[in-house]
Each structure stands twice: as structure tokens, then as C-alpha cells.
N, C-alpha and C positions, 0 to 999 in steps of 0.2 A: 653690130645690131643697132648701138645707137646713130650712124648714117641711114642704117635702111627705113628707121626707123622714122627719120627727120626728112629723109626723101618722101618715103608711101604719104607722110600728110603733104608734102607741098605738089607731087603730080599725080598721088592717089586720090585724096581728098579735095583739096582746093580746087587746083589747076582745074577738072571736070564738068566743074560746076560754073567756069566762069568769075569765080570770086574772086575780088577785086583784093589784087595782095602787091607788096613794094617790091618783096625781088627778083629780080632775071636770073636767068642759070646763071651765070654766074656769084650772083648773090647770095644763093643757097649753098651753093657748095663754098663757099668763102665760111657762111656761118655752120656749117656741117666740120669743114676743118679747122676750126676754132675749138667747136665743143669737141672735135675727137680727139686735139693736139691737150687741152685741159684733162679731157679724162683720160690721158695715154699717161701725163703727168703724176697723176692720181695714183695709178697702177704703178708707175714707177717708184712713189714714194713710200705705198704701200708694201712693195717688196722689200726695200730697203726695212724698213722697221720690221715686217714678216721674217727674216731671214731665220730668225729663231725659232719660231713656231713652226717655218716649215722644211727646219731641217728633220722636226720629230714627223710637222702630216702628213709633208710631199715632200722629199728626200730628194725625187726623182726629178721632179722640177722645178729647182730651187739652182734660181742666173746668177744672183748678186752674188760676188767672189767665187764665181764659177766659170758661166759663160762670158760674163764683164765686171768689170773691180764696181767696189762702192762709189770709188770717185769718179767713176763714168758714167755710173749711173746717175748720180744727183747733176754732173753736169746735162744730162740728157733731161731731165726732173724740170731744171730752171730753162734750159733753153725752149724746153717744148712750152712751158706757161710762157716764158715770153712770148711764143709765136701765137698762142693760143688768146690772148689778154692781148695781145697789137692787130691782130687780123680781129679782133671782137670792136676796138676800141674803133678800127675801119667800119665794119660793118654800122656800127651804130650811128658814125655820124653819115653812112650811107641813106639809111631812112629818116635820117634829120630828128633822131634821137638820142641825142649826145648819154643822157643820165642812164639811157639801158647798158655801156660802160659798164657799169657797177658791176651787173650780171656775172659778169665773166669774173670778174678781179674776185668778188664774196664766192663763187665757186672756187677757184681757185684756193682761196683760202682754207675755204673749207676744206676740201681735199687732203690740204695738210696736218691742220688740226683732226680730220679723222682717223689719217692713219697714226700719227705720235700719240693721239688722246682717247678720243671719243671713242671709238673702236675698242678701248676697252673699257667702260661702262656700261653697266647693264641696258641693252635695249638702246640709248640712246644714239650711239655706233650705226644699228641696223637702220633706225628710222632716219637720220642724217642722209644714208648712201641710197635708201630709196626715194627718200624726197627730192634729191640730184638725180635719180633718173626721171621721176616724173617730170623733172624740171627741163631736162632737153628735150622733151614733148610739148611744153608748153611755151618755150623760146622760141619753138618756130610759130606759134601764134602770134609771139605780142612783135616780134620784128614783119611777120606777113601780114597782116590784120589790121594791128592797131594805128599805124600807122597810115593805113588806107581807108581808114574811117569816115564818112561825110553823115551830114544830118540825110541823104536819101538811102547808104546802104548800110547804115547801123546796124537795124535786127538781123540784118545776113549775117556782119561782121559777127556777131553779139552767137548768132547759133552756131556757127561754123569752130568760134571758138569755146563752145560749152561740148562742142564733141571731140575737140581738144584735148581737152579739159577731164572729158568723159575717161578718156584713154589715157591718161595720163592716171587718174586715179586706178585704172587698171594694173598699169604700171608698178606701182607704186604700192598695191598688195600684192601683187605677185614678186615683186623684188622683196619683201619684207619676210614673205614664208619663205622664200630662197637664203636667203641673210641668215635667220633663223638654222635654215636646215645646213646649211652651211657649218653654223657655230656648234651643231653639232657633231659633225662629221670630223672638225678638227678640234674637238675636248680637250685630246690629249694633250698637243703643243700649245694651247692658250691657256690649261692651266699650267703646264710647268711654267710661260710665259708670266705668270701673274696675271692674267685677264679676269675682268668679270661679266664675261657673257650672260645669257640668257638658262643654259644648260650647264654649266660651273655654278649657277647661284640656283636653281632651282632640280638639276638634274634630270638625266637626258628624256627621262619618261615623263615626266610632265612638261618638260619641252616639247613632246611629240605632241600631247595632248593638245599644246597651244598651237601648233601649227593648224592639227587637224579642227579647233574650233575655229579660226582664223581664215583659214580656206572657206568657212561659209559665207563669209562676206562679198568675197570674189564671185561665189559662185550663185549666193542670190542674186546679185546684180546683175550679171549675166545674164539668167535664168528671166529676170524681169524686165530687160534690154529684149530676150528671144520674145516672148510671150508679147509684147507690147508693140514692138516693132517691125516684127521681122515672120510675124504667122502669115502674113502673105506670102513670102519669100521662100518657100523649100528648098532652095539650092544655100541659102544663108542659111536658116535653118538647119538644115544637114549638115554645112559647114561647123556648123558652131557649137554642136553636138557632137560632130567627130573629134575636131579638131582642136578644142576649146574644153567645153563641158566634160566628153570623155575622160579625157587622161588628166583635169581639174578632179575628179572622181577618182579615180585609180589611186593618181598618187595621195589623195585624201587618205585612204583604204590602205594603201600600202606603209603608208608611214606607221598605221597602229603594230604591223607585223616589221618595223623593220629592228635591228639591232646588229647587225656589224657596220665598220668604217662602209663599205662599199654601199651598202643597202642605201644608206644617208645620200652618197655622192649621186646614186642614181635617182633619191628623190630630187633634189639640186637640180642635175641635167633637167630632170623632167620640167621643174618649175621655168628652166629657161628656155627649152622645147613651148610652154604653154603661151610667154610671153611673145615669142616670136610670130607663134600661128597666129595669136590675139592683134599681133600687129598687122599682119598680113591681110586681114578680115577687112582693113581700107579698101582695099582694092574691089569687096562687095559695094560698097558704101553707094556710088551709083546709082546700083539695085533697088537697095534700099529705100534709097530718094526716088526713084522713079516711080515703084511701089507703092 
């Protein structure tokens, strides 16, 4: 999701319009396998410290000292940030922006500190892993973009990357109700784990309650995106009521009724069902501007 996600803005969004951006195919996929080799890393180290929790949540799908020892996997861990932090370290002096570098090395770190630490403190865990997804949203801005800046196409620059921008904060609530619905779904193994999630320190019914106040933010914003921009547009419109707004509503709805393990996992799917379609909606964008 996060390639398709970093494609749809560079030949959904940009490329359409003519905006003046640094990289060639090639370039994009260079910084697409960068960020996907850092967050495959993430997920590996993740596992590695999860092995406990998920031998209680997911029994089923639980690699480490199953499908490959521990020590394969941390080698797998380092090798892939190396690949991910040297193909970054490329890219950047590719747009003759040596200090965007950092980018990659502080995610990377982070990554690690989430899963050893932050992951289990309250909340602060959730808002870390979504702030890294907004963040591969907006990496392919400041390397296509900013870069390509002159005093004649700034305010393009400047709009192109506030709808960036736009989407990324999308991102970035809807990964956080997901995170959320998540840390509910797996209670059982993060308390025996000693964590302290959001539903271990508050309990799982006021948890729901937070999700379901929390989804209105996504979905004002939305709701104020359709109405503002998009009334001319019925086929967007449609879209984004189908495909967006709707099941953004359901699983609102559905979380007040849910209460087994599964009920949770299905609101989770749904929240990543939401982001997906949310990202896809580029591919209007066009429309929109032509509109």
C-alpha cells in the first residue's frame, strides 16, 4: 500500500498536471524501494519483539522461530535498513539534497525504538506509526517538489504539495483509529506482555468510544473536501460516498456493537479498506482540477 500509495501521487497526481517535479521513473522507484525496504525492516523488528504477544493473538501467524529463527530475521532487520538508508542516501544526493539523508536514517530509527519501546506506551506507539505513514506521503513531495522550485512555479509547487499534505493528514487519522482498533483486538497478549496501550489503561469500551469520536474528524474533513470541492463533480461525489464516507460510517456504527476478537479485526480490515480507497480517489483528482 505504501508503493501504491507513493506511485498514485507521482503519475496520479503530479505527472497530469505537468508539475514540474526531479525524478524519472527511475527515481521514483529508487525512493519507493527505499521507503518499502525501511518499513519491511520495521515489520521485521516488530515481529521479533511481538513474538510474545502473538503467540497469545495470532498463534497462527506467528514466523519468528517458526518459519525463520530470530537470527535470520535481525539479519534480514539490518540488511534491509542498510539497503533502505544507502538507496535513500542515493536518492538524495540525486535531487542535490544531501541533508534530506536524515529522512531515512530518523525513520529508521524510529522503527526500532517503536517496536522495543514506544509501542508500549500509552498512545504514544499509535501516534509515532501513524505519523511514519503520513510521512511516506509526504516524502514524495519534498524530493518531487521542492526541489524543483523556481521564483515562476512556486504557488503550483506550494498547492500541489498542500494536497500532499491534504492526504497525508488523511493517512495519518485513519492509521491512528486502525492502531487504536488494533490494540484492541490484541488486549489479551499485550497485557500478559506488560504493555500499556490505550484499552489495557482505559478499557476496551471506552476505547471504542474513542475510536468512534475520533472517526469524526476524518470524516468532517471529508464531508468538507466533498461539499467545497467536489459538488460539481458527481462521479467524485459518488465515489467518495461510496467508497470513503460510507464504510468511514459503518465501521463508526459498528464499533459501538462490536465485542469479540473478530468483530475488532474486521473493524482494523475496514479502516485499511478505507485508506486504500481514500488513496485511490488521486486518480479523480484530474476531475477535479478540470471542474
Amino acid at each position: 500500500m505504501i508503493a501504491l500509495m507513493q506511485l498514485l501521487i507521482k503519475y496520479a497526481l503530479l505527472e497530469p498536471f505537468g508539475v514540474q517535479t526531479t525524478l524519472d521513473g527511475l527515481g521514483i522507484l529508487l525512493l519507493v524501494t527505499a521507503t518499502i525496504c525501511i518499513a519491511a525492516a520495521g515489520y521485521i523488528i516488530n515481529d521479533i519483539y511481538d513474538v510474545e504477544t502473538d503467540l497469545v493473538n495470532k498463534p497462527n501467524k506467528v514466523i519468528i522461530n517458526k518459519s525463520i529463527s530470530e537470527k535470520t530475521a535481525y539479519n534480514l532487520f539490518i540488511g534491509l535498513n542498510l539497503a533502505g538508508v544507502a538507496i535513500g542516501f542515493y536518492v538524495s544526493h540525486l535531487v542535490d539534497r544531501a541533508s534530506f539523508f536524515s529522512i531515512f536514517v530518523v525513520i529508521s530509527i524510529l522503527l526500532y525504538v517503536y517496536a522495543s519501546y514506544l509501542k508500549r506506551t500509552l498512545l504514544v506507539g499509535n501516534i509515532i506509526i501513524s505519523v511514519l505513514v503520513a510521512l511516506s506521503l509526504i516524502i514524495v513531495g519534498m524530493f518531487e517538489l521542492i526541489p524543483a522550485i523556481t521564483t515562476t512555479n512556486q504557488s503550483t509547487q506550494i498547492v500541489f504539495f498542500k494536497v500532499i499534505f491534504d492526504y497525508a493528514l488523511f493517512a495519518f487519522s485513519i492509521n491512528i483509529l486502525r492502531e487504536i482498533a488494533k490494540d484492541i483486538e490484541d488486549i489479551d497478549g499485550d497485557y500478559k506482555a506488560g504493555m500499556n496501550t490505550l484499552p489495557i489503561a482505559i478499557g476496551r469500551e471506552r476505547a471504542k468510544n474513542i475510536i468512534t469520536t475520533l472517526s469524526f474528524i476524518p470524516l468532517v474533513g471529508i464531508i468538507f473536501y466533498v461539499v467545497s470541492d467536489l459538488y460539481k463533480q458527481p462521479i467524485a461525489v459518488g465515489y467518495f460516498l461510496l467508497f470513503v464516507l460510507g464504510p468511514l460510517i459503518y465501521t463508526s456504527i459498528k464499533t459501538f456493537s462490536a465485542s469479540t476478537k473478530k468483530d475488532m479485526q474486521h473493524i482494523s480490515n475496514m479502516y485499511k479498506w478505507i485508506m486504500l480507497f481514500g488513496m485511490l480517489s488521486l486518480l479523480l483528482y484530474k476531475y477535479v482540477i478540470l471542474g
